[in-house]
C-alpha positions as CSV (number, residue, x, y, z in Angstrom):
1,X,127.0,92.3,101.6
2,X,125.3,91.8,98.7
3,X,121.5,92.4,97.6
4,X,120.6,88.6,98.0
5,X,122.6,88.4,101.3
6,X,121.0,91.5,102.7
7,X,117.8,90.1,102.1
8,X,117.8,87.1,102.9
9,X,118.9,88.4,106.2
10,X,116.2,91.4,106.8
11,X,113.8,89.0,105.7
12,X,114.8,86.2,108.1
13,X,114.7,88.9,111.2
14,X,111.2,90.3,110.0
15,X,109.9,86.8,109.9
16,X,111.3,86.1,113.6
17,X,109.9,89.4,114.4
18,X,106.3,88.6,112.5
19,X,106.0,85.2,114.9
20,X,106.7,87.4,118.3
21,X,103.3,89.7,117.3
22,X,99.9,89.0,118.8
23,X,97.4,86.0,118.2
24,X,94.0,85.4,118.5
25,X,94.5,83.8,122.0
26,X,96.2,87.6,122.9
27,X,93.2,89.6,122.2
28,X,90.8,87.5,123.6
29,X,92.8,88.1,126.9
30,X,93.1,91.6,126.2
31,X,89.4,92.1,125.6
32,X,88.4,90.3,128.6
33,X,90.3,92.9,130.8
34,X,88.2,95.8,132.4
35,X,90.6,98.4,132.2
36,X,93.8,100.2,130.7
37,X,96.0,98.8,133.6
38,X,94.7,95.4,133.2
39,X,95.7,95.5,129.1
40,X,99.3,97.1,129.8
41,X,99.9,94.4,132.8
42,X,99.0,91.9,130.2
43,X,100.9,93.4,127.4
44,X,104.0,93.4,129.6
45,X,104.2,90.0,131.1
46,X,103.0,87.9,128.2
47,X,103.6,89.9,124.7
48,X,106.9,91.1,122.8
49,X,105.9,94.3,124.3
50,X,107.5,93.9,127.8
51,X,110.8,95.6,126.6
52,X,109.0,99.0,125.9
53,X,106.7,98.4,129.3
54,X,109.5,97.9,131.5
55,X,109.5,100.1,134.6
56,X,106.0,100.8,133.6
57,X,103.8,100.7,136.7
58,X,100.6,99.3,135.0
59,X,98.2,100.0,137.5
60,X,98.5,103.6,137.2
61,X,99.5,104.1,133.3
62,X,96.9,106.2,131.2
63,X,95.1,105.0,127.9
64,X,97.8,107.8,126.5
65,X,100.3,106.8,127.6
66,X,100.2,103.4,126.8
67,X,99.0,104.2,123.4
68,X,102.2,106.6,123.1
69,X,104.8,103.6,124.3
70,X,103.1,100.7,121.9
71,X,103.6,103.3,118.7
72,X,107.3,103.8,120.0
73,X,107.7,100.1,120.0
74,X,106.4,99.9,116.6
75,X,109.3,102.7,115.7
76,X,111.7,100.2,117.4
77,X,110.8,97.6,115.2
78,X,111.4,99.8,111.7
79,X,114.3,101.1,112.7
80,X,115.7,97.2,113.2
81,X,114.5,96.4,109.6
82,X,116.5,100.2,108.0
83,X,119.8,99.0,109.9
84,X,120.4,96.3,106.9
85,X,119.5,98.5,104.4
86,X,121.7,101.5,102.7
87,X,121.4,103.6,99.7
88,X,118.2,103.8,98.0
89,X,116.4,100.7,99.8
90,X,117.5,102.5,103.2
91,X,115.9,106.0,102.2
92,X,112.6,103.7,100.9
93,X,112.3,102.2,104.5
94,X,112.9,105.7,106.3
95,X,110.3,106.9,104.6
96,X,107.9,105.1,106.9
97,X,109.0,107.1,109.4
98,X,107.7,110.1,107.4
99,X,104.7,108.7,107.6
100,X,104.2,108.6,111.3
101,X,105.9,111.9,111.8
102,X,102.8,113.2,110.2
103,X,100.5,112.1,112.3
104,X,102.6,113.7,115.3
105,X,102.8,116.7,113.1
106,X,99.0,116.6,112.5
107,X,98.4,116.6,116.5
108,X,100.3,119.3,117.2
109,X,97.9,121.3,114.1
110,X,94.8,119.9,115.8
111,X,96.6,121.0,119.5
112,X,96.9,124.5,118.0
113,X,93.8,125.0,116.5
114,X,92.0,124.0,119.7
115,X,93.9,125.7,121.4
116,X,95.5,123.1,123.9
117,X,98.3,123.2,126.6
118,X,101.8,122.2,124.6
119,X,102.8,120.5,127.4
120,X,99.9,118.3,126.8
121,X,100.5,117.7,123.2
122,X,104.5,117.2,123.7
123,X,103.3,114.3,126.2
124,X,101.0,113.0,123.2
125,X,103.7,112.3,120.3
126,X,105.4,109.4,119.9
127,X,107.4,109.8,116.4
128,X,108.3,113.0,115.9
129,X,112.2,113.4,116.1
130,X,113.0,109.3,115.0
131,X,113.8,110.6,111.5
132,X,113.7,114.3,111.2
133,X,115.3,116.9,112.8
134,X,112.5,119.9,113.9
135,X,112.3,122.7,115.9
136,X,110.6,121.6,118.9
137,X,110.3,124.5,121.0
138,X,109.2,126.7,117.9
139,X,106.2,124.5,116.8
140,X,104.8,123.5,120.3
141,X,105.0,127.4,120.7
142,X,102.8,127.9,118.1
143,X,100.1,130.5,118.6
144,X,98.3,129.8,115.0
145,X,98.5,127.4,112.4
146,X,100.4,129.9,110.4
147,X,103.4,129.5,112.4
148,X,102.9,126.2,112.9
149,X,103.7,126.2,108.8
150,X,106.6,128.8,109.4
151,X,108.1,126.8,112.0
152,X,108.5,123.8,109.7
153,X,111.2,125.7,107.8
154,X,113.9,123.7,107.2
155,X,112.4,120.3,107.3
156,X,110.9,118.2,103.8
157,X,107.3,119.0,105.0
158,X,108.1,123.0,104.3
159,X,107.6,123.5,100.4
160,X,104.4,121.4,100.6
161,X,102.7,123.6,102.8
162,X,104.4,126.8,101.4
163,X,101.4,127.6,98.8
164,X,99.0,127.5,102.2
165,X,101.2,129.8,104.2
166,X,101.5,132.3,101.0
167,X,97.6,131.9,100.5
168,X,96.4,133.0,104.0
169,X,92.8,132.4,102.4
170,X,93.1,128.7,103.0
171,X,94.6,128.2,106.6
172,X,92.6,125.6,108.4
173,X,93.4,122.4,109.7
174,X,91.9,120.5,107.0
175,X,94.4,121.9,104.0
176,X,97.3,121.3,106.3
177,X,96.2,118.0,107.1
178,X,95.2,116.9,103.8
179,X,98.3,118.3,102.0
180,X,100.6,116.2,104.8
181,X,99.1,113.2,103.7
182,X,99.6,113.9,99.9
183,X,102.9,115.1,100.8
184,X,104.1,111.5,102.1
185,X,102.3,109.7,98.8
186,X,104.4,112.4,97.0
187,X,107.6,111.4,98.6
188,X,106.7,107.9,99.3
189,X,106.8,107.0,95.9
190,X,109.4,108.8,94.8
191,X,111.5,106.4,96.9
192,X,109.8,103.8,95.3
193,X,110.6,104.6,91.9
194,X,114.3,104.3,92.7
195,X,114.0,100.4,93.5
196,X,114.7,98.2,91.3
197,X,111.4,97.2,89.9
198,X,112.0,93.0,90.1
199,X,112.1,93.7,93.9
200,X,109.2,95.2,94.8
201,X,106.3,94.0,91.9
202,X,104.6,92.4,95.1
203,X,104.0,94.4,97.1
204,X,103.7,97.3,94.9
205,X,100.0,95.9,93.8
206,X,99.4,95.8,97.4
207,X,100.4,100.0,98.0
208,X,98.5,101.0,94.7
209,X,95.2,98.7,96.2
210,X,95.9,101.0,99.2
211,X,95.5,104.2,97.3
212,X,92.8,103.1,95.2
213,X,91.1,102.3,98.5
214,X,92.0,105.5,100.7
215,X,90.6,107.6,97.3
216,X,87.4,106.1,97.9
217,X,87.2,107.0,101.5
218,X,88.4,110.5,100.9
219,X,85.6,111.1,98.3
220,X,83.3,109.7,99.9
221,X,83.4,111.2,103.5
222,X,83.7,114.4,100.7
223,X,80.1,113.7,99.3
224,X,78.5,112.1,102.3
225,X,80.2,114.1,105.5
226,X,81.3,117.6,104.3
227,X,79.6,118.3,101.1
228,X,82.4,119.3,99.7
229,X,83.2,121.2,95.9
230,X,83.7,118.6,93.3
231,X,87.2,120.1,92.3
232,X,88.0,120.2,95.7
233,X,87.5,116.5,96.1
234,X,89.9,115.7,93.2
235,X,92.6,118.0,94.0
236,X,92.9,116.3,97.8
237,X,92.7,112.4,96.0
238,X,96.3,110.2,95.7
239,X,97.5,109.3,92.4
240,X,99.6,105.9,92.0
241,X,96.4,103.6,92.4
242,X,96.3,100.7,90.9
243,X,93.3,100.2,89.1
244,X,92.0,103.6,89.3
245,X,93.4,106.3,87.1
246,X,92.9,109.9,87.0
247,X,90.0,110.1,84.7
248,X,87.9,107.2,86.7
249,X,88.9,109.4,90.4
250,X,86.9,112.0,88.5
251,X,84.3,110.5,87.9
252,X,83.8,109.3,91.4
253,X,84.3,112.8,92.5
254,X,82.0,114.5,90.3
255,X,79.3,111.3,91.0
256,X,76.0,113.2,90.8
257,X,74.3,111.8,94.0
258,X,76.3,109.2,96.8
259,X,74.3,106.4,95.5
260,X,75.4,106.7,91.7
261,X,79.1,106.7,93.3
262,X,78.6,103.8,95.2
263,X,76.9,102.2,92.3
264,X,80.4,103.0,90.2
265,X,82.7,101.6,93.0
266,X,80.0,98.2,93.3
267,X,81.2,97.5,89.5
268,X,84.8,97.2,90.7
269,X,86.9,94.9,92.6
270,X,86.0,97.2,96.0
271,X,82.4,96.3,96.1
272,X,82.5,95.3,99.5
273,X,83.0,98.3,100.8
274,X,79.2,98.8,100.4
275,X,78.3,95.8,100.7
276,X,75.6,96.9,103.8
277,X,74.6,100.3,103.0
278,X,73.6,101.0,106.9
279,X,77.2,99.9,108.1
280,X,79.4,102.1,105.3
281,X,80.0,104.3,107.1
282,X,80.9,102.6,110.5
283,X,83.1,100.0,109.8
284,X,84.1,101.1,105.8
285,X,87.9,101.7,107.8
286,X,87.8,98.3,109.4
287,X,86.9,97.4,105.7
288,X,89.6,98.8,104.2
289,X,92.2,97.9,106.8
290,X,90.8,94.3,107.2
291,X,91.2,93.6,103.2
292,X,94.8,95.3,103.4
293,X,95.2,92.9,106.2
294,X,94.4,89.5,104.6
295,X,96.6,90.9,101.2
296,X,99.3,91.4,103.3
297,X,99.2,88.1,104.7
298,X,99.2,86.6,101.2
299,X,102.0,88.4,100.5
300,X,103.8,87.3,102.9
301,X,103.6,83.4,102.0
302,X,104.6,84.4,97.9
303,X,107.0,87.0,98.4
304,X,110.3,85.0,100.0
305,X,113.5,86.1,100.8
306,X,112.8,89.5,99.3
307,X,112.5,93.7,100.3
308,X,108.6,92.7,100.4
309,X,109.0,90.5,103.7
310,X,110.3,93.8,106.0
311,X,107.4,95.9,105.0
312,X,105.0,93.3,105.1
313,X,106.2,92.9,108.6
314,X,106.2,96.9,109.1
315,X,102.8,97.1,107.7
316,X,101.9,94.2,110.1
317,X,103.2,95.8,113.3
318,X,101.1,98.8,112.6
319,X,97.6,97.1,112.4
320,X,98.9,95.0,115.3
321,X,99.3,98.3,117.3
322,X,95.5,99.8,115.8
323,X,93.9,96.7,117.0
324,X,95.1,97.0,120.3
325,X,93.8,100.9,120.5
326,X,90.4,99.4,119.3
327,X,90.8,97.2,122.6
328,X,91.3,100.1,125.0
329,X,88.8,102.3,123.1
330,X,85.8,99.0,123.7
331,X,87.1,98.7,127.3
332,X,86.3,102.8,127.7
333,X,83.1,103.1,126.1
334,X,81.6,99.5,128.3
335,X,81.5,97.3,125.2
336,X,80.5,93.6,125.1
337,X,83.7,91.6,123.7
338,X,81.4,90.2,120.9
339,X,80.6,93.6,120.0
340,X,84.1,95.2,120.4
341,X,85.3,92.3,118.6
342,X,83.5,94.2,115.5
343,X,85.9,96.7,115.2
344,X,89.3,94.6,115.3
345,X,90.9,94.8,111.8
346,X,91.4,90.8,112.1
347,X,88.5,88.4,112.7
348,X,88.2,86.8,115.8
């Protein structure tokens, strides 16, 4: 099959995939439930979700639980898009999988260092195994977060975390999570750079935005949460942004107070990430993630029958599934729907 063929066909099936996901209409419903089982009975007898729910007894599932089955689903869905793909677009696409697996591999680090059953944390994961092969047994066994690193011999994550494990100075959670995530930018775009370049213009703008914006929220959690060193704050930022290069990132690192740094991001296109100083820090996710939102739904109407259409639908699937978490997180802390409706990535 050729390149045209192929696409035209992934992008056809994310498209009929796109139309099955969640509309306003759904999360009204599933914000006027008053529990967990009210949401998964929902989910199961009105959504696209009623494959993974089936044999699910909803009255009794746990907010885990569900939480674990909807990220499966979303799993299910990228592994439908990789099936038409092979060579270099094939290893692009598994590389979302990556992604997710480091999230599982970051809960099993957080399971460790607070020193929590591994029974529990195995019940917790819902990616870990899709794409990779790992030593299960080893890692859950874990005593420290020094074998946790030793135990990922063998996998792609190994070399990246090698300088931690040989520098016992700098063990915590926070290097191992941090260098995870620039591990997957690392490999991510590696993958990238072996497509061909007409394909993916598109939606390329859309992942350097993304980095551009997750800099900013790394640096400034840095200055305003942690207080941490300058050179740390640049050594932990992405490169590959798209309108921020390394010189400008250290800038914003080395800001010298948290209101001259937000006065440097104001004078670019992110402004509206401050745009109510006693909200930033509350909803400057939502922020993010709503903007990537409404760019990927542009996207979608100019990119056609192209590689951009599966990963728009991908990257669609995975706000779907955040939005719904945000549901059962408003429904356990008691909140009003106009309220909870605050902390959906899309507006309602």
């Amino acid at each position: 099959m050729s390149n045209l063929n192929r696409f035209a066909a992934v992008s056809t099936k994310a498209l009929a995939m796109e139309g099955q996901l969640l509309n306003d209409e759904d999360y009204i419903n599933l914000l006027s439930r008053d529990n967990v089982s009210g949401i998964a009975s929902y989910l199961k007898n009105n959504t696209h979700f009623a494959s993974v729910l089936h044999g699910i007894d909803g009255g009794s599932i746990h907010r885990s639980q569900l939480e674990v089955l909807l990220k499966r689903s979303h799993v299910g869905g990228i592994s439908k898009m990789v099936h038409y793909f092979s060579d270099s677009y094939k290893a692009f696409y598994k590389t979302m999988f990556i992604r997710y697996e480091i999230e599982d591999l970051k809960t099993i680090a957080k399971g460790i260092k607070a020193g929590n059953d591994n029974m529990a944390i195995k019940d917790s994961l819902a990616f870990l195994g899709y794409f990779s092969s790992f030593n299960m047994t080893g890692l859950l066994s874990s005593k420290s977060l020094l074998d946790f690193i030793t135990n990922l011999k063998g996998t792609i994550y190994y070399n990246y975390l090698r300088p931690i494990e040989e520098n016992r100075k700098y063990t915590g959670f926070f290097n191992i999570e941090m260098t995870l995530d620039l591990a997957f930018f690392d490999i991510f775009y590696k993958n990238l750079s072996r497509i061909d370049k007409n394909n993916i213009s598109i939606i390329k703008s859309y992942l350097d935005a993304y980095v551009d914006l997750l800099n900013i929220q790394w640096i400034y959690r840095g200055l305003k949460f942690y207080g941490l060193p300058r050179e740390l704050l640049f050594n932990y930022t992405i490169s590959h942004g798209r309108i921020f290069d390394s010189d400008y990132i250290k800038r914003l690192c080395y800001s010298r107070s948290l209101e001259e740094f937000r006065e440097i991001v104001r004078n670019t296109k992110y402004s509206f990430l401050f745009h109510m100083e006693s909200q930033e820090g509350i909803f400057m996710e939502r922020r993010i993630l709503r903007y990537l939102y409404y760019n990927l739904k542009r996207i979608k109407v100019k990119s056609g029958m192209n590689m951009s259409q599966p990963l728009v639908y991908i990257l669609l699937s995975e706000i779907e599934i955040r939005d719904i978490i945000s549901v059962i997180e408003s429904i356990r802390y008691g909140m009003q729907i106009d309220e909870a409706k605050k902390y959906l990535i899309r507006k309602l």
